[in-house]
C-alpha positions as CSV (number, residue, x, y, z in Angstrom):
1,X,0.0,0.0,0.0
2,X,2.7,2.4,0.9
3,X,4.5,1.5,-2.3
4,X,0.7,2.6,-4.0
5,X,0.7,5.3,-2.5
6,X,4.6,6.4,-3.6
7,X,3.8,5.2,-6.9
8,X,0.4,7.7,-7.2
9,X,2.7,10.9,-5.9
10,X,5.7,10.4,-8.7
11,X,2.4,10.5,-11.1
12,X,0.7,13.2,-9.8
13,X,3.8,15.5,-9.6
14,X,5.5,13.9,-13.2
15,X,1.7,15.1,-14.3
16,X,2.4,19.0,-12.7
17,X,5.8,19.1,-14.4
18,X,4.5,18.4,-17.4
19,X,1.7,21.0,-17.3
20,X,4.3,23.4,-16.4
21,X,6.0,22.6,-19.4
22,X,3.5,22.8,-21.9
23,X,1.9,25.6,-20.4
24,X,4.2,28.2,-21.9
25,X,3.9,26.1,-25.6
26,X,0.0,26.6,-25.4
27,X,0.5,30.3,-24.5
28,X,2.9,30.7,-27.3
29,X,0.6,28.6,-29.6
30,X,-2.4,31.5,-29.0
31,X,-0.1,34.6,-29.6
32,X,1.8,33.3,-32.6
33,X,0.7,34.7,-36.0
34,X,-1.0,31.9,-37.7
35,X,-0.3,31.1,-40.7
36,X,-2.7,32.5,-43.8
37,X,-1.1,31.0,-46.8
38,X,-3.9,29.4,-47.7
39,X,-5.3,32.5,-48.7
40,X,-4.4,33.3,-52.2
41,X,-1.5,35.6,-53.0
42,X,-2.9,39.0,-54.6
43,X,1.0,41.2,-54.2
44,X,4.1,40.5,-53.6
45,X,5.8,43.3,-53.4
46,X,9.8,43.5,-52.6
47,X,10.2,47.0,-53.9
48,X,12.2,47.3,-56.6
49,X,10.3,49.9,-58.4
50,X,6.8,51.7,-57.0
51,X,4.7,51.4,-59.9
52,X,4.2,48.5,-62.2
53,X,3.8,44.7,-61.8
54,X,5.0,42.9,-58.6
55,X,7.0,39.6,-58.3
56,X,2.8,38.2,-58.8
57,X,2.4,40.5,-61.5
58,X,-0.3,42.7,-59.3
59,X,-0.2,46.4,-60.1
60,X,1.1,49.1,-58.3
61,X,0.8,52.5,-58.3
62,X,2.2,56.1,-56.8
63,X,0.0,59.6,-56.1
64,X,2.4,62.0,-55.2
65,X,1.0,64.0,-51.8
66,X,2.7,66.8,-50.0
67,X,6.0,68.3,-48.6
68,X,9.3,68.6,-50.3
69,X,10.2,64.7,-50.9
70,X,8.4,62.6,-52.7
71,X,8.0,58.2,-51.8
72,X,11.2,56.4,-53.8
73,X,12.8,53.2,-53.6
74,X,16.2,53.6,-51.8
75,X,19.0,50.9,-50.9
76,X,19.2,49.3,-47.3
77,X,21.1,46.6,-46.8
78,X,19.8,45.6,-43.4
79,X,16.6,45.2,-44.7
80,X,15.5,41.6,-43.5
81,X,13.7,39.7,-46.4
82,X,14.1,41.7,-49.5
83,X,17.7,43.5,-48.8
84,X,18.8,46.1,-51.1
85,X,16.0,48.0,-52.5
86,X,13.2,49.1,-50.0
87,X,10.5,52.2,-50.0
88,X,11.4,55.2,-48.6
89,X,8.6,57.7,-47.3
90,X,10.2,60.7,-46.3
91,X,8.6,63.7,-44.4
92,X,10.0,66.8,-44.9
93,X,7.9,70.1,-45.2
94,X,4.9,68.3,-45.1
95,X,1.1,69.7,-44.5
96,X,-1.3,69.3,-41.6
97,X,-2.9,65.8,-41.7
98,X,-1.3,65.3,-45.1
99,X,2.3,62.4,-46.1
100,X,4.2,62.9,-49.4
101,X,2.3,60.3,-51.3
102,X,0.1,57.0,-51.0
103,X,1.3,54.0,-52.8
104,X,-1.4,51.6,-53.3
105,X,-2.3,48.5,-55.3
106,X,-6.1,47.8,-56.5
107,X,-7.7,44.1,-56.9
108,X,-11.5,43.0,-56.4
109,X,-13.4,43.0,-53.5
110,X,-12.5,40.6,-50.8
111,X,-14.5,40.3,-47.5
112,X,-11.4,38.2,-46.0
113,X,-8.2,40.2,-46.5
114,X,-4.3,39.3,-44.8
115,X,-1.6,42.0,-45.2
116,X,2.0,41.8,-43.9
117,X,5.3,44.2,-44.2
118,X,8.1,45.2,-42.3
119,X,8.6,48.7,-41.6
120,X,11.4,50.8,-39.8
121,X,11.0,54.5,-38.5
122,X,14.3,57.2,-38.2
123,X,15.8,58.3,-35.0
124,X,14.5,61.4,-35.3
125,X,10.4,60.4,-35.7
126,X,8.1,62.5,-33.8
127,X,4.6,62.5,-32.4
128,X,1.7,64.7,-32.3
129,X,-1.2,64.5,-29.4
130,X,-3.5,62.2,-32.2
131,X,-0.6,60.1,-32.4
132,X,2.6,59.2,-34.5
133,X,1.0,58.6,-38.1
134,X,-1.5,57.1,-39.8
135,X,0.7,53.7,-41.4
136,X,-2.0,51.9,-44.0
137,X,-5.7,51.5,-45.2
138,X,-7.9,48.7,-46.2
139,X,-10.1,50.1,-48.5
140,X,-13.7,49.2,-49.8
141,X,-15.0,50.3,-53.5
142,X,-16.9,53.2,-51.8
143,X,-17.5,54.3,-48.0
144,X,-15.8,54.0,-45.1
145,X,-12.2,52.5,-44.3
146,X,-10.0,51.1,-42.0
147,X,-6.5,52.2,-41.3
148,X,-3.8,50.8,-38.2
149,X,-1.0,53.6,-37.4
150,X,1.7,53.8,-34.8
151,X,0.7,55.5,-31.3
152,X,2.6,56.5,-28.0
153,X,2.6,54.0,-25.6
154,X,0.1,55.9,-23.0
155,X,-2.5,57.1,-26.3
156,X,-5.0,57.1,-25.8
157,X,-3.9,59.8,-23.1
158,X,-2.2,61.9,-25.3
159,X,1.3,61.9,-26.9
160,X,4.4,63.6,-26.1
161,X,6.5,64.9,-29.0
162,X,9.4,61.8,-28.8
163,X,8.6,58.9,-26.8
164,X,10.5,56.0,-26.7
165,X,8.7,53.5,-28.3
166,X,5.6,53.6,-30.4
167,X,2.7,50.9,-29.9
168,X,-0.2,50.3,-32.8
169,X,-3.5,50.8,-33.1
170,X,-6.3,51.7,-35.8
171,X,-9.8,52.8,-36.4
172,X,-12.3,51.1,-38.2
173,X,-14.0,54.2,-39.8
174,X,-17.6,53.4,-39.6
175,X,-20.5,53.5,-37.3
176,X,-20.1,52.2,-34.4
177,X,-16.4,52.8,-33.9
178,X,-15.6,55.8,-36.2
179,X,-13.3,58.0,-34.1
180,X,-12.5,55.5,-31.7
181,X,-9.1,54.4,-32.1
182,X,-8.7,50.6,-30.8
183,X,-5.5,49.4,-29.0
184,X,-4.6,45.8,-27.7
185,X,-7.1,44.3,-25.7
186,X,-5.5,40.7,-25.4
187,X,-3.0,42.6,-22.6
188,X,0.2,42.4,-24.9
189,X,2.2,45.6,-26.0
190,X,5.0,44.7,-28.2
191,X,6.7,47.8,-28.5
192,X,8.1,49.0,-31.7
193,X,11.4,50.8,-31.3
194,X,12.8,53.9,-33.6
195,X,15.9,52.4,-36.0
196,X,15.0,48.4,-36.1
197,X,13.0,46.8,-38.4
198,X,9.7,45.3,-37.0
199,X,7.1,43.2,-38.9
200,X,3.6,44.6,-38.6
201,X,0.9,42.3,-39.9
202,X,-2.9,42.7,-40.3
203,X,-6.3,40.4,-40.8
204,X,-9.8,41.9,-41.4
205,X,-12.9,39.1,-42.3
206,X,-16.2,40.6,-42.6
207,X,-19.1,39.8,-40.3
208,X,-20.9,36.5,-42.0
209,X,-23.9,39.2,-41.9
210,X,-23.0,42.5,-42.4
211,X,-24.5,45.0,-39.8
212,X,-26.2,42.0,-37.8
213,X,-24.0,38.9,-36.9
214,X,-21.1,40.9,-34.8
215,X,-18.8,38.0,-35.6
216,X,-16.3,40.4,-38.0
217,X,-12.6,39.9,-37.2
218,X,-9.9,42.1,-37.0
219,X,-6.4,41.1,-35.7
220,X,-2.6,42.7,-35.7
221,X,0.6,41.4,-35.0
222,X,3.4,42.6,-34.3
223,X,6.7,40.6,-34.9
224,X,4.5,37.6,-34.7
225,X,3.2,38.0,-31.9
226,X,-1.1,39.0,-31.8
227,X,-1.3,42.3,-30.0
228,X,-4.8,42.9,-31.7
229,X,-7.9,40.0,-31.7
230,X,-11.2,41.7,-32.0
231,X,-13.8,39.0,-33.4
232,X,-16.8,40.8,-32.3
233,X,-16.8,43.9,-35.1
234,X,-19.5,44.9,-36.9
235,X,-18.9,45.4,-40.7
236,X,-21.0,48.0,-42.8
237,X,-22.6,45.9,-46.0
238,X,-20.1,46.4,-48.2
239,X,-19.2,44.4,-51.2
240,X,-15.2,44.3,-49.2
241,X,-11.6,45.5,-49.3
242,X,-10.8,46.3,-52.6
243,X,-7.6,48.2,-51.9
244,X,-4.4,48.2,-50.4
245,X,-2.3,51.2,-49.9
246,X,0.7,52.8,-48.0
247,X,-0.8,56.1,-46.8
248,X,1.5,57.4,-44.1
249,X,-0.6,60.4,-43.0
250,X,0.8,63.0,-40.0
251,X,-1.6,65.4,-37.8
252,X,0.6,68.1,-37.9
253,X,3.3,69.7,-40.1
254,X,7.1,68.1,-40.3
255,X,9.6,70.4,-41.4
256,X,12.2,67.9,-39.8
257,X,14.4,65.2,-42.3
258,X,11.8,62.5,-41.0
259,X,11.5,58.9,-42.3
260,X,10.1,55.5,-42.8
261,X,11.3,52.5,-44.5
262,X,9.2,49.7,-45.9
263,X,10.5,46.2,-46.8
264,X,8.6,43.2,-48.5
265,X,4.7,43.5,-48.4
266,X,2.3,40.8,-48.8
267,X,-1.3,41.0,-49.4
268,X,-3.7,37.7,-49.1
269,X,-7.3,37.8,-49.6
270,X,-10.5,35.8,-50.8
């Protein structure tokens, strides 16, 4: 019997160890970005040139916005999957609530749509009390959008001109959350640091019944790891995203050398 009962406590406590092993793997398993490849490719974009075909032969194009610089494809070798060429948005001399140019590809409508990119931001990138720039937009044939953008880490409190690190963040631009920026609410903050290169990635599917079933999903990631995972969103009824672009938009003026760098973009959607 006392040999029984030994026998039952090894178990019990070889059964603990084991939980406490696995325990991180199932945490990691919910926070790592899943993988969407099973969407079909729409661009492929390692930014060799702005405008034209991709490596998938989707379209590209360039609208020239404000300030003194217009987008271009520059040379950094650190870049981490397409090194060389990468995209360049500079701010300098820019207007209120305004970037120097939106580059943007166009395919149809698709009510499930995965983008991924890696970005880096200068030493010298500042912030405004709305936040620290508007990055990208989902767009739909007609009405409202959705864009994510880089905050301060205490928004949505306010900003101070140069904080550390930036966080992101986003509106869906329609009734009910128009004007309402939305943050992490999963409790994870990855932090996204001036001068490295982070990988921002972004999932929208559209309610299964636009304006009723409250089942739309919208996630983010940032450097694989989900900072974003809202699946109760209410979609307007839309046809779907029909457009991906690269709008870097900034509340107020730059007259400071300010910039962002843009490495391989992928865009998935059915």
């Amino acid at each position: 019997m006392a040999l029984q009962r030994l026998l039952l406590c090894v178990i019990v406590a070889f059964s603990a160890v084991v939980v406490l092993a696995l325990a991180p793997l199932r945490a990691r398993a919910v926070v790592e970005e899943p993988d969407y490849g099973k969407l079909p490719l729409i661009a492929d974009q390692n930014w060799d040139t702005m405008t034209g075909p991709d490596s998938n032969g989707q379209k590209w194009d360039y609208v020239r916005g404000s300030g003194d610089s217009p987008s271009s494809i520059t040379t950094d070798p650190t870049a981490p999957i397409s090194p060389g060429n990468v995209l360049e948005i500079r701010f300098i001399g820019t207007d209120r609530d305004t970037g120097p140019g939106n580059n943007f590809t166009n395919f149809g409508a698709r009510k499930e749509i995965y983008a991924e990119w890696w970005m880096k931001f200068s030493d010298n990138w500042t912030c405004s009390p709305a936040g620290c720039g508007k990055i990208h937009f989902f767009l739909p044939p007609s009405g409202a959008d959705m864009y994510s953008g880089i905050y301060c880490p205490q928004a949505p409190s306010g900003c101070g001109l140069k904080d550390s690190a930036f966080k992101i963040g986003g509106q869906l631009q329609w009734p009910p959350y128009g004007g309402t920026p939305m943050f992490t609410n999963i409790g994870v903050d990855n932090r996204i640091l001036r001068n490295q290169w982070v990988k921002i990635a972004e999932y929208l599917k559209w309610e299964s019944i636009p304006g009723m079933s409250k089942d739309g999903i919208w996630r983010a990631w940032v450097n694989g790891v989900l900072t974003m995972n809202y699946t109760d969103r209410t979609f307007p009824d839309l046809v779907g995203i029909a457009e991906f672009q690269f709008s870097m938009t900034r509340q107020m003026p730059v007259s400071l050398d300010e910039r962002a760098w843009v490495d391989h973009t992928i865009v998935r959607g059915r």
